[in-house]
C-alpha positions as CSV (number, residue, x, y, z in Angstrom):
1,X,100.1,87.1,115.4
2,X,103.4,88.5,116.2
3,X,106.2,86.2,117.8
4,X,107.2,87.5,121.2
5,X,110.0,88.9,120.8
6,X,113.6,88.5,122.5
7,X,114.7,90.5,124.9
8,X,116.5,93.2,124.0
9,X,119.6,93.1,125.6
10,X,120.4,90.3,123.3
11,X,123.1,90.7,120.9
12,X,120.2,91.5,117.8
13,X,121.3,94.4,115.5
14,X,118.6,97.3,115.7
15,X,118.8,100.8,113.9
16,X,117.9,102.1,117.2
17,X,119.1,101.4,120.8
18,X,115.5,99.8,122.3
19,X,115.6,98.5,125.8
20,X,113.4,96.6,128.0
21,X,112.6,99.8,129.9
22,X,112.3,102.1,126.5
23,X,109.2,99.6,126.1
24,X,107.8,99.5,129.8
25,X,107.6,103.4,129.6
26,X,105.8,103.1,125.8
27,X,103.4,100.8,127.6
28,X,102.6,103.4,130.2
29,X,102.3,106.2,128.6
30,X,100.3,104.2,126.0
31,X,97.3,102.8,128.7
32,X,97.7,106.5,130.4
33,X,96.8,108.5,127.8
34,X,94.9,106.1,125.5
35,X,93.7,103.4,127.6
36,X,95.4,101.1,125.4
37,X,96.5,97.9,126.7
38,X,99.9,97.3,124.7
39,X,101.2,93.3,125.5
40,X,105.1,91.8,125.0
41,X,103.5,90.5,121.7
42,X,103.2,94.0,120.4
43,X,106.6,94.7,121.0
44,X,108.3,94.1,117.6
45,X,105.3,96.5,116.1
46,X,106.0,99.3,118.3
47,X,109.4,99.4,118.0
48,X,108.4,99.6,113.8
49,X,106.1,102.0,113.9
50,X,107.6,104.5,116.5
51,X,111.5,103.8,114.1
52,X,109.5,106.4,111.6
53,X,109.5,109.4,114.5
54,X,112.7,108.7,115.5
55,X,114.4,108.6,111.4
56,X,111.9,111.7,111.0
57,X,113.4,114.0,114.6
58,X,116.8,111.8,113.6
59,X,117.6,110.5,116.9
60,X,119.2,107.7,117.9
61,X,117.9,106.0,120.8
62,X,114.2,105.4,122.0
63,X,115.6,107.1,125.7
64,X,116.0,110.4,124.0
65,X,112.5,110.4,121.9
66,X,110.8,109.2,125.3
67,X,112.5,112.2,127.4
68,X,110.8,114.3,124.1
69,X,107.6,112.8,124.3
70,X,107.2,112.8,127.9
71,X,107.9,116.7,128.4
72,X,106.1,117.6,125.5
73,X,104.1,120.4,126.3
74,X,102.5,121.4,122.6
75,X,101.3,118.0,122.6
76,X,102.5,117.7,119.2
77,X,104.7,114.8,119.5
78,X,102.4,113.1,121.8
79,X,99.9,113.5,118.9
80,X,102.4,111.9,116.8
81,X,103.0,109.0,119.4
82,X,99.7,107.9,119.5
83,X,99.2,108.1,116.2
84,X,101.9,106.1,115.3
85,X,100.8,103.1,118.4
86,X,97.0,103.5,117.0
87,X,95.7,101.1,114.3
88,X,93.4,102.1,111.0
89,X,91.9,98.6,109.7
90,X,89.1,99.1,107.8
91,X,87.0,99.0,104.9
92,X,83.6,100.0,103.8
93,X,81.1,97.8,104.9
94,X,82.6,95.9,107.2
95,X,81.2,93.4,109.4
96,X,78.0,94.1,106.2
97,X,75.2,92.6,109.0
98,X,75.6,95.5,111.4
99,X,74.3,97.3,108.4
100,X,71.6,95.0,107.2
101,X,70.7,95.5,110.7
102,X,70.6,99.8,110.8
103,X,69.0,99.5,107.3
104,X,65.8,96.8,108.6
105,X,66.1,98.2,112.5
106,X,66.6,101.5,112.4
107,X,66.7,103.3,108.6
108,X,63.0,101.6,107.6
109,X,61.0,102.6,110.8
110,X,62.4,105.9,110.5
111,X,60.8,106.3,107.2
112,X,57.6,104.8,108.2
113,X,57.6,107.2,111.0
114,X,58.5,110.3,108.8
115,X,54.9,111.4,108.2
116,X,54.2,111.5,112.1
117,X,56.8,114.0,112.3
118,X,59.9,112.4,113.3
119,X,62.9,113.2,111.4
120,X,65.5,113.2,113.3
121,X,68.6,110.3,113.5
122,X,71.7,110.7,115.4
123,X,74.7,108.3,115.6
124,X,78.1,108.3,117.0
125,X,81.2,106.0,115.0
126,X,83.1,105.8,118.0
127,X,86.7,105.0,116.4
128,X,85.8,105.6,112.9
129,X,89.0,105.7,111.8
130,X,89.8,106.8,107.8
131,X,85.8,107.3,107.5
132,X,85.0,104.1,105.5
133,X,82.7,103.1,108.6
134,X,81.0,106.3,109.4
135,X,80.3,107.0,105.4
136,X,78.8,103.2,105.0
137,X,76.4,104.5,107.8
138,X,75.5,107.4,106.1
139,X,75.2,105.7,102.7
140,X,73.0,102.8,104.5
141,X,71.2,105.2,106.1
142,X,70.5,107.8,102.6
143,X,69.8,104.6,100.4
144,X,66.9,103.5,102.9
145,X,65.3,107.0,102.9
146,X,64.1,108.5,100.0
147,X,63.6,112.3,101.0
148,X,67.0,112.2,103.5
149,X,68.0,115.9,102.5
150,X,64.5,117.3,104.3
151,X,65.4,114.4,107.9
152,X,68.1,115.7,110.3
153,X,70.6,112.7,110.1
154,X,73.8,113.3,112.2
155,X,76.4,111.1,112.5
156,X,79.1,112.1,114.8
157,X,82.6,110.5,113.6
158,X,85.1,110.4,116.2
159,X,88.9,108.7,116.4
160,X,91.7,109.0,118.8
161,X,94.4,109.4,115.5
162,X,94.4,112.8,114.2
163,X,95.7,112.0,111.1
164,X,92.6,109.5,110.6
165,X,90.1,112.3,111.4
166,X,92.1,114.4,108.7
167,X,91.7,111.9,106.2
168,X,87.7,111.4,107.0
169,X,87.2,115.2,105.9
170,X,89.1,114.5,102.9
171,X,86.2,111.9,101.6
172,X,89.0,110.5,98.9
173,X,89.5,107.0,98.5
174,X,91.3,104.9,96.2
175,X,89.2,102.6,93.7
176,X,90.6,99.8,95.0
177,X,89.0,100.6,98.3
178,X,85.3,100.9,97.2
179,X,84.9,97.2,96.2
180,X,82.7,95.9,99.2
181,X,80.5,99.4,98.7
182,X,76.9,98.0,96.6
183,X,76.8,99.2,92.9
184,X,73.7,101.3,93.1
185,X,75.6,103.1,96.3
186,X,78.2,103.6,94.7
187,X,76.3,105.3,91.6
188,X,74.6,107.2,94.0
189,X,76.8,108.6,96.4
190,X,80.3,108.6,94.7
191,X,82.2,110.9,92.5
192,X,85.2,109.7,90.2
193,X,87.9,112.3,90.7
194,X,90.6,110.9,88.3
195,X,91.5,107.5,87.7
196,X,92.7,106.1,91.1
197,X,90.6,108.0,93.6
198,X,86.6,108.9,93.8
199,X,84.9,111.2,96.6
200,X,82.3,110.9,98.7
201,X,79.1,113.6,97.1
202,X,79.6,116.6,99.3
203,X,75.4,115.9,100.2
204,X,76.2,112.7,101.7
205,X,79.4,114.7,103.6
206,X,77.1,117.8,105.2
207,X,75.1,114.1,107.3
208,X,78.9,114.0,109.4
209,X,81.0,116.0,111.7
210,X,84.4,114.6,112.6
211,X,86.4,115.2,115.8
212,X,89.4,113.8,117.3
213,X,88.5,111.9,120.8
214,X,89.7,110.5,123.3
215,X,87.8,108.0,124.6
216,X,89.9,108.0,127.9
217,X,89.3,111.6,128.6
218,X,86.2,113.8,128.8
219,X,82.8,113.3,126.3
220,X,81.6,116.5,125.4
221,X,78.2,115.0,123.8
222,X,75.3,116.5,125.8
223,X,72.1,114.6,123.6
224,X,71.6,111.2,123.8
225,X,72.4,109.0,120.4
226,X,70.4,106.4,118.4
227,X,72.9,104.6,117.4
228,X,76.7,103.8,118.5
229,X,79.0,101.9,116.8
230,X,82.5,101.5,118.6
231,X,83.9,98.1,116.2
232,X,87.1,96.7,116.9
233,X,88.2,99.1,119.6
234,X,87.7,97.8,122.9
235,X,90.4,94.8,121.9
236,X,92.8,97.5,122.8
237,X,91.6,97.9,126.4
238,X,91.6,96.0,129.7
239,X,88.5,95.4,131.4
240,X,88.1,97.7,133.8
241,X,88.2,100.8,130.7
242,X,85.9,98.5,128.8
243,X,83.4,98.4,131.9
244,X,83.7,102.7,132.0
245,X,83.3,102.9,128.3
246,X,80.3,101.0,128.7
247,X,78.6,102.8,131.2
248,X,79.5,105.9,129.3
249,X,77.8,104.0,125.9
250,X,74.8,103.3,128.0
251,X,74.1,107.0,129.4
252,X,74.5,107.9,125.9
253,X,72.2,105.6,124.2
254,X,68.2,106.1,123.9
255,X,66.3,103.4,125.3
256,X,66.0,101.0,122.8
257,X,69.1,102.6,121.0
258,X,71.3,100.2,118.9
259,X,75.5,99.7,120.4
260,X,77.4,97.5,117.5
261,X,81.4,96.1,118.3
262,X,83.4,93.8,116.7
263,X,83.5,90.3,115.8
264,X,85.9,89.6,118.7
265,X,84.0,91.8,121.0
266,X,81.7,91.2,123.3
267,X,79.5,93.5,126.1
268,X,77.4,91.7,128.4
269,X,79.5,90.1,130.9
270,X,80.8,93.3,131.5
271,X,77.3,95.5,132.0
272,X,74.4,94.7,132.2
273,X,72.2,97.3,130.8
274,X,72.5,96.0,127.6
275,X,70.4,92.9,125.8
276,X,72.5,90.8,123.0
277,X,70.1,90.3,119.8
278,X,72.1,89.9,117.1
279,X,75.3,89.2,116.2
280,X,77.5,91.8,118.1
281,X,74.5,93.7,118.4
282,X,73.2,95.0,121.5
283,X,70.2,96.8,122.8
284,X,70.0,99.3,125.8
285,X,67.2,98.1,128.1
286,X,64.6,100.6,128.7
């Protein structure tokens, strides 16, 4: 956890001129386009990670890189913002019982069910990040069903940060990275490329589509999902955003359909269309 910070009109040297109000319009612009709910705690963080933009378009003052941001009309540099307020943790397998859970709950009576005809699977990583979460669901989901090629499996992977999205198509990681994948998944479904990075098999790839979302603006899903995960997200919002996203989960969720979130999440107390039966796992009531 970050100290709060001083105010900034003490006498602190700082590469860049950063005022109290420089940081009341970052928070604004911040829960207006993102829904992100920035605190005085992140302060020291912001003023880190937006220092890069401002060495990069060599200003000199976060006044004169707001001004650019706010009358942006590419959208570029508010692509950039965002990006650079937006954070990547993650790491394949994470949180490993929501997927002991899709393997047991989902993956196996999908393969019982094959020879009645169904053989179709969709699921939405809502926030997915560099793609570690959205290809651990698509490895679970491949290692539970022997003839996966000949089922329709899509997995929709979706993240605010267009440089994350970028990197999921990319499907290279660094050996370091793959640690927490299991050893016959890793036989299976990665490729060494050299000696510091491997690749996800270009199989396992054709399961995903990637887009950059925002969950703050328009969905343009039309089916309803299987499966959503949306991990470690909602910690960014307040709970009136949480309550919408929700209701927009819940419309886009089967019956029965599976909604996972984070360890710090939770989603009852805040709808009530949804059942808690697991750890951070919920079910939308019929």
């Amino acid at each position: 956890m970050l100290a709060k910070a001083k105010s900034t009109e003490d006498s602190r040297e700082r590469e860049f001129l950063f005022t109290d109000r420089d940081f009341k319009m970052i928070v604004s612009l911040v829960h207006e386009r993102a829904g992100i709910a920035l605190t005085e705690q992140k302060r020291e963080l912001v003023y880190s990670r937006l220092s890069r933009r401002l060495r990069i378009l060599k200003l000199k003052k976060f006044s004169d890189y707001l001004r650019l941001v706010d009358g942006d009309k590419s959208t570029d540099e508010m692509g950039n913002f965002i990006n650079a307020i937006t954070t990547n943790l993650t790491s394949f397998f994470r949180e490993s019982h929501h997927f002991d859970h899709l393997a047991k709950s989902v993956v196996t009576p999908l393969a019982n069910s094959a020879h009645a005809g169904r053989k179709e699977l969709l699921v939405w990583s809502a926030g997915c990040s560099t793609g570690e979460e959205p290809y651990s669901i698509a490895m679970t989901i491949a290692n539970g069903l022997p003839d996966w090629k000949n089922h329709n499996v899509r997995i929709l992977a979706t993240d605010l940060d267009t440089n994350a999205v970028a990197a999921c198509r990319r499907a290279t990681y660094r050996h370091e990275s793959i640690k927490q994948i299991p050893r016959d998944m890793t036989k299976q479904f990665l490729i060494n490329d050299s000696d510091e990075t491997v690749r996800i098999d270009p199989d396992l790839q054709r399961m995903l589509s990637f887009k950059q979302l925002n969950l703050r603006g328009t969905w343009p899903m039309q089916r309803q999902y299987d499966v959503i995960f949306c991990r470690n997200v909602m910690i960014y919002f307040d709970d009136a955003f949480k309550t919408d996203l929700l209701k927009g989960f819940h419309s886009l969720l089967k019956p029965g359909g599976y909604l996972y979130i984070g360890h710090s999440e939770s989603a009852g107390k805040l709808h009530g269309g949804f059942d808690l039966i697991g750890r951070t796992i919920y079910e939308r009531r019929a």
